[in-house]
VOGU-3710 file (C-alpha; in Angstrom, 3 decimals, decimal comma):
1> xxxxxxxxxx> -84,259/98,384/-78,283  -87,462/96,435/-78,516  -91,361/97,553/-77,945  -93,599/95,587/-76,292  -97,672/97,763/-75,646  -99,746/97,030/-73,286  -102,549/98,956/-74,938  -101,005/102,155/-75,982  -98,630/101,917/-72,938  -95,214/101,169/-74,283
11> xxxxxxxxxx> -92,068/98,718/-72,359  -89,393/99,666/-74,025  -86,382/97,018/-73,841  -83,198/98,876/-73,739  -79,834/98,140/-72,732  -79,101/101,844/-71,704  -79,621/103,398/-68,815  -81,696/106,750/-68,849  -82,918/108,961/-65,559  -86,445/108,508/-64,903
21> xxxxxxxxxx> -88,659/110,935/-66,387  -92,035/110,472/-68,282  -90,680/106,576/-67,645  -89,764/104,090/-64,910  -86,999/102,295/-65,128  -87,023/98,735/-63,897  -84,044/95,587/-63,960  -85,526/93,042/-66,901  -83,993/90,194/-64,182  -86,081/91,444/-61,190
31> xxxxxxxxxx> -88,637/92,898/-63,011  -92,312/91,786/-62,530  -94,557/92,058/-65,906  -97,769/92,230/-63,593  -96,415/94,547/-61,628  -95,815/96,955/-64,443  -99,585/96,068/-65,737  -101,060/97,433/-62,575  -98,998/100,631/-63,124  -100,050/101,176/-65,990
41> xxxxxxxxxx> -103,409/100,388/-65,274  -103,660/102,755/-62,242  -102,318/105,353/-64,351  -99,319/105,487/-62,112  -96,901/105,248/-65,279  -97,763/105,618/-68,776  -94,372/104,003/-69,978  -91,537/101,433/-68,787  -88,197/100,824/-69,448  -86,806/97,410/-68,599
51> xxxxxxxxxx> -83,084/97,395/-68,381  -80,484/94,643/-69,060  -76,707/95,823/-70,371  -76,566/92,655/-72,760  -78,490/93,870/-75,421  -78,541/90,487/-77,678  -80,663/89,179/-75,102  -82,992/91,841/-74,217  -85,582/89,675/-75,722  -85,312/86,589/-75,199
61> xxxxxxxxxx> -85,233/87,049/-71,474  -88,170/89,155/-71,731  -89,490/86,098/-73,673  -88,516/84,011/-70,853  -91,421/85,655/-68,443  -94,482/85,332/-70,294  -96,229/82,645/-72,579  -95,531/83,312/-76,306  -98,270/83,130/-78,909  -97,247/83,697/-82,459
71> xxxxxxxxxx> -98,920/85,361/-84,824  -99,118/86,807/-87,992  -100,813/89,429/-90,894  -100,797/91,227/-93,492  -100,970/95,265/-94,138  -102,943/94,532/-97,731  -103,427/97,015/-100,740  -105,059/97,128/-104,021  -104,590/98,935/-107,392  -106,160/101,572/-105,854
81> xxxxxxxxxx> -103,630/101,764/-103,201  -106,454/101,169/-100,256  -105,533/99,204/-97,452  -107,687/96,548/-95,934  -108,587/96,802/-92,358  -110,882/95,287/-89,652  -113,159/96,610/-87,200  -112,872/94,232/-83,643  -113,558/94,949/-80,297  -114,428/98,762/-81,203
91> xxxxxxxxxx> -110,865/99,147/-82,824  -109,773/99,354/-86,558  -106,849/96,480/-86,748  -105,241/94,650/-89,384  -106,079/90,846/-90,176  -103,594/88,875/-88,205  -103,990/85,061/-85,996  -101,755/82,369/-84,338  -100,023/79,814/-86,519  -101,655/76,354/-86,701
101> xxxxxxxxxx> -99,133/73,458/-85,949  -96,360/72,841/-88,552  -97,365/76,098/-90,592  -94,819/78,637/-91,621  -95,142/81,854/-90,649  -95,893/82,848/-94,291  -98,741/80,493/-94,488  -100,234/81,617/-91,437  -100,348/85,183/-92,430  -102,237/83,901/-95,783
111> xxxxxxxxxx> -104,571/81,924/-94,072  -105,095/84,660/-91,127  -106,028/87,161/-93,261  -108,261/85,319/-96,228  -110,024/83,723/-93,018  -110,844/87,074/-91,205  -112,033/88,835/-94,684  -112,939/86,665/-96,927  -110,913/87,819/-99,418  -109,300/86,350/-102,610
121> xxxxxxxxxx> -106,753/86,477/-105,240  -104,223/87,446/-101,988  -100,342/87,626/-102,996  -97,589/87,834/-100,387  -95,230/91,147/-100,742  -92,360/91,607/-98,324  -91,788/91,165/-94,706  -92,369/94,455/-92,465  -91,504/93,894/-89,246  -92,475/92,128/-85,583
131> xxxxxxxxxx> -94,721/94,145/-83,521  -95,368/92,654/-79,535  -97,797/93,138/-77,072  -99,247/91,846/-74,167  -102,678/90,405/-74,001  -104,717/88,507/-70,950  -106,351/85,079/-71,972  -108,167/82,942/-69,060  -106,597/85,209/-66,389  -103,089/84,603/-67,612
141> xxxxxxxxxx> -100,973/87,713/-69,127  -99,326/86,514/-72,792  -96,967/88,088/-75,425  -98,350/88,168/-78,767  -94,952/88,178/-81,655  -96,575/89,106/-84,567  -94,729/88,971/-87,771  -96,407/91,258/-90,332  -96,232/90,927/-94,315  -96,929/93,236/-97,028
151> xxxxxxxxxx> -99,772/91,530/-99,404  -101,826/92,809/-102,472  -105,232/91,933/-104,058  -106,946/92,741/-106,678  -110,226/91,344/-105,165  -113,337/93,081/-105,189  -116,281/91,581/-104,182  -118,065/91,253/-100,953  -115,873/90,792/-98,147  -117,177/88,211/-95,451
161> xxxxxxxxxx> -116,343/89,392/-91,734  -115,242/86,267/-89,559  -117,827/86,688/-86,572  -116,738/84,359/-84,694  -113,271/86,175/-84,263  -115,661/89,125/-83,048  -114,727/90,939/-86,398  -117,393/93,534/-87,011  -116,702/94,948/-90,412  -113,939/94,613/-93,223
171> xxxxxxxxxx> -112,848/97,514/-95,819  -111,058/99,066/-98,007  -109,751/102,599/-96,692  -107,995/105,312/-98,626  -104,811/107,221/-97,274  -107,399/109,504/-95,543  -109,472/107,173/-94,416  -106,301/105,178/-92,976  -105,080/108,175/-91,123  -108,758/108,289/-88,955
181> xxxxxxxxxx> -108,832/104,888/-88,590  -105,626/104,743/-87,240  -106,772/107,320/-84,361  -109,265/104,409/-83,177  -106,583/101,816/-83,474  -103,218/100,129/-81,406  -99,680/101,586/-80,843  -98,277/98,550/-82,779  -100,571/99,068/-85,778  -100,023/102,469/-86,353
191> xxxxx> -96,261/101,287/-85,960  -96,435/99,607/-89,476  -97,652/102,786/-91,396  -94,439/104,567/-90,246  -91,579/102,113/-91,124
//
């Protein structure tokens, strides 16, 4: 089983077959991804399942219908145990961007998140997880893969918010400060505080 938001709306990718309840149920073959959009959008469903019995390939034929953009971050600490976060497009979110040509996916998450804070002395931990989700770019629906990293720093000094990115504000939040912020944030963030 794979999620994929659309906002907070989740697709779940499953290859079992459940009765329709506070979910649709659609075929992954047949399925149309703007279709299920304009659901959601209308309010008419506030989750979908997409159903194929094979399920080794429940994503990669899901991959198959929209552009893929990867991507990837880091969920970053200090000795203090704070995490760093970003404020864009009136949301708290972690630093995360697309991989530059022949990068690896390691590098990327480095460079993502040192470019979108300003922030130093950055060493990579462990790998967390991929998170998905759909964005629209120029009028054409994509799936962000985003491949997320744990990271530590001991910097402190003046973080510098990339504004061109539309990034507002960077800091460091304590465990309570994380929980709020994470009301104001995405599905797939808050995913990476409970694995």
């Amino acid at each position: 089983m794979y999620e994929v938001f659309v906002n907070d709306n989740p697709i779940i990718l499953t290859n079992v077959l459940t009765k329709e309840g506070k979910h649709k149920l659609f075929l992954l073959d047949s399925v149309s991804i703007e279709e299920v959009i304009r659901q959601f959008q209308k309010g008419e469903m506030t989750c979908a399942h997409l159903y194929d019995p094979e399920k080794e390939r429940l994503l990669s034929k899901f991959k198959e219908k929209l552009p893929l953009v990867v991507a990837a971050g880091g969920l970053v600490t200090n000795p203090d145990n704070k995490v760093l976060f970003i404020y864009r497009n009136g949301k708290w979110d972690l630093p995360k961007g697309k991989l530059e040509k022949k990068e690896s996916i390691e590098e990327a998450a480095l460079r993502e998140v040192e470019e979108e804070t300003g922030i130093k002395k950055l060493r990579m931990g462990t790998f967390l997880q991929k998170t998905y989700h759909i964005f629209k770019r120029n009028g054409v629906y994509k799936l962000k893969e985003t491949h997320w990293y744990t990271m530590s720093s001991t910097f402190n000094g003046r973080f510098k918010a990339q504004c061109e990115e539309g990034i507002e504000k960077v800091e460091w939040k304590t465990s309570e400060e994380v929980a709020e912020a994470l009301q104001n944030s995405y599905a797939n963030i808050r995913s990476l505080f409970t694995v």
